[in-house]
Phi, psi and omega in degrees: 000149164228184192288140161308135183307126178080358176311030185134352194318138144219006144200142195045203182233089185286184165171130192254167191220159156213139194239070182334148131217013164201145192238078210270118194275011167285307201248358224346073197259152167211168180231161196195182177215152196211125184230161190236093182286182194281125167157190159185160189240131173272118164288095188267336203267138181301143170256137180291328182223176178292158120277096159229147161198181214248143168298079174295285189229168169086187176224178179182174172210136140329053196292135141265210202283347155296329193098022184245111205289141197211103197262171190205161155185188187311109192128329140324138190234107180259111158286167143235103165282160176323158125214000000 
């Protein structure tokens, strides 16, 4: 699936892709791979659960709610907790 075109961009003109690929019906923890062209999106929405994941290639960063860019790449393992 990717994002509607123009959606939250606030640099450049990115677009994403993503691939559920397993779903745990106890629990419903699920894994999936999410890829990126050059670009970003602003996250205004509370996230309901934790998020990790692992960095293959490339970088990005991460601003939080202060503004303090929390940068990443390959090779890297980024949380993001609920709030």
């Amino acid at each position: 699936s990717r994002r509607a075109q123009g959606s939250l961009v606030d640099v450049g003109e990115p677009h994403d892709f993503t691939r559920p690929l397993a779903k745990d019906k106890w629990n419903g923890a699920s894994v999936g791979s999410w890829a990126c062209t050059e670009g970003g999106w602003d996250s205004p929405k509370l996230r309901p659960t934790t998020e990790i994941f692992l960095v293959l290639d490339g970088e990005g960063s991460v601003t939080d709610a202060d503004g303090m860019a929390h940068p990443f790449g390959a090779g890297d393992v980024v949380v993001l907790p609920k709030h």
